[in-house]
N, C-alpha and C positions, 0 to 999 in steps of 0.2 A: 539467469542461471541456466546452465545448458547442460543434460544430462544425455551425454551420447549413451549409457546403455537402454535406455526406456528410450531415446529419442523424443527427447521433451525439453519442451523451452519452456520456464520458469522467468516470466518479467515479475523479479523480487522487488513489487513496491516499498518502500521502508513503512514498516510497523502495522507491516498486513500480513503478520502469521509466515515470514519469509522463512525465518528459523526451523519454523515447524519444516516447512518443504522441505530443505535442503538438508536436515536430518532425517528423512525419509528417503530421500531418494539418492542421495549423494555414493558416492564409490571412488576407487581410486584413480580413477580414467577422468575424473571433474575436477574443474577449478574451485575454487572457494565460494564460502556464501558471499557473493555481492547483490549489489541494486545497480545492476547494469537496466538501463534501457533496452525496448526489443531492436534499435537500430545499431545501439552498440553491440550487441549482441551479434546481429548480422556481421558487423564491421569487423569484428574479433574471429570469426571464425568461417568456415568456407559456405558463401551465402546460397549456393546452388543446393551443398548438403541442408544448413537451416532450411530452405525453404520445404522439404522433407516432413522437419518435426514437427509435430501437435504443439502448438502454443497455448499458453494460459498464463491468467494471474489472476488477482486477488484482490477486490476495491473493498473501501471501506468507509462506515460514516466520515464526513470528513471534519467534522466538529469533534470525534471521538478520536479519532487518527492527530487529530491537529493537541489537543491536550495531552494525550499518552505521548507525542515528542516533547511535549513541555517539560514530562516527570522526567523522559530521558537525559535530556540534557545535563537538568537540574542534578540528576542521580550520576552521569559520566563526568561533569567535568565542575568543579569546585567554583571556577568563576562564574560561572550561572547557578548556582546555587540560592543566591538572593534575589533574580530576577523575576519581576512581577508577569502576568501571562498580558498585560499592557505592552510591558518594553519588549516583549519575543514579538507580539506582533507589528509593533511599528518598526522593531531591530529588521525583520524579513520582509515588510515591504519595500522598506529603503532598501535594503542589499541584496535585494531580489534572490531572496532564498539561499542563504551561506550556509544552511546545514540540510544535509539532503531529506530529513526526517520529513520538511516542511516542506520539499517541493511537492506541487500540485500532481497528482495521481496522474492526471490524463496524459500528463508529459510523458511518462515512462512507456505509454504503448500506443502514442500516434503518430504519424507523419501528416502536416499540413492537420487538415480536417479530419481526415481516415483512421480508425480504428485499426490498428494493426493485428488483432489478436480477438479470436473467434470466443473462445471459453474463457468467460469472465465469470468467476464466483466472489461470491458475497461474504466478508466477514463475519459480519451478523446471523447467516443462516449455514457457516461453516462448514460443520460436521454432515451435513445434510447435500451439499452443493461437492462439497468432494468426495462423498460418496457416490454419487450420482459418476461426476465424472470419471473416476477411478475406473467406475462397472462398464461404463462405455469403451473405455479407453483400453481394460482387458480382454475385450470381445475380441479383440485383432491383435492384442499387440502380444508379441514374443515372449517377453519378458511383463508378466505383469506386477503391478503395483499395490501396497493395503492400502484397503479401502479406510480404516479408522485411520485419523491422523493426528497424533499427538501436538498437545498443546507446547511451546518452549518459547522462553524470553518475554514472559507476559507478565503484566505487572498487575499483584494482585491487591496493594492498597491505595486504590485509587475514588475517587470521589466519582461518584454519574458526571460524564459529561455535560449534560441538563445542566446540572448544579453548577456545575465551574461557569459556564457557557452565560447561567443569570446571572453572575457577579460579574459579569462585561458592562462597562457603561455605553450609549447607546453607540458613539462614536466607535467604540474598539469592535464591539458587536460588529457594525455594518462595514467596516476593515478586514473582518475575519471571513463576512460572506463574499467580498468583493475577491480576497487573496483565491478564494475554492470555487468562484463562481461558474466554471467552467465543469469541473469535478462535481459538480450538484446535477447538472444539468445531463451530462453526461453520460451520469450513473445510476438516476433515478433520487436523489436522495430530497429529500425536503430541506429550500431553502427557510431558516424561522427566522421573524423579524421582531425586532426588541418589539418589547412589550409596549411600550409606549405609542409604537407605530400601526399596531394592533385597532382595529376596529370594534 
């Protein structure tokens, strides 16, 4: 998401608080909320200006990020509605990710190996991480931005991820670390290994 009047590129991960952004920052001069890549991004618009704007985005557990697209689904479209959180993961290994909720994080902001994007905030520490960034980011810039940032499109009856996460059998479990293995490693997050495997 690219907001020429702040001069800010927004790589909208799916189901990393993207909502929130673009209902803060958005105006008439912007395209719509999507979950463009930062390369589509470049591609889409003129790359000498992008290379300009303060890039960011937004990771998230990827065990909690990977269930909250489950409810999605389950809640947008009727014929997932009965699918078990088994069949969503073996449906996205075979078809290498058919719904974009579930592609892996790292994709949207690398090239090859490289990180494309300096200011990475954390879901989990949110409110805290984009405050931070907002107050830096006002220090210079023309147009500044609030620092509080409203929550939108979150889903609030949902079960601990933990929870859903132990009702994996070991086999879906070690599917689900292998799908984000990249996104763990990446981001800092802790890979957990069925219980069984456990010492």
């Amino acid at each position: 998401m690219v907001f020429h009047k702040y001069r800010l590129i927004c790589t909208g991960i799916p189901k990393n608080a993207s909502s929130s952004i673009f209902d803060i920052l958005k105006n008439s001069t912007d395209q719509s909320h999507d979950h463009h890549t930062i390369i589509q991004d470049f591609q889409n618009n003129d790359p000498d200006l992008m290379e300009t704007y303060t890039r960011f985005c937004i990771v998230r557990n990827p065990y909690d990020r990977f269930f909250s697209g489950c409810h999605q689904i389950r809640r947008d479209n009727s014929e997932n509605n009965n699918k078990t959180v088994k069949e969503i993961i073996e449906q996205e290994l075979k078809l290498e990710y058919w719904n974009e909720v579930f592609i892996p994080q790292y994709k949207f902001i690398t090239f090859g190996n490289q990180i494309l994007i300096s200011n990475i905030l954390s879901y989990e520490n949110l409110e805290e991480d984009w405050f931070n960034f907002a107050s830096e980011y006002n220090k210079t810039a023309e147009f500044k931005i609030k620092k509080q940032l409203p929550r939108r499109n979150s889903t609030e009856e949902r079960i601990p991820w933990q929870n859903e996460l132990e009702e994996l059998s070991t086999e879906h479990w070690e599917m689900l670390n292998h799908m984000y293995e990249k996104d763990f490693k990446l981001f800092n997050y802790e890979i957990i290994l069925p219980k069984n495997d456990h010492n």
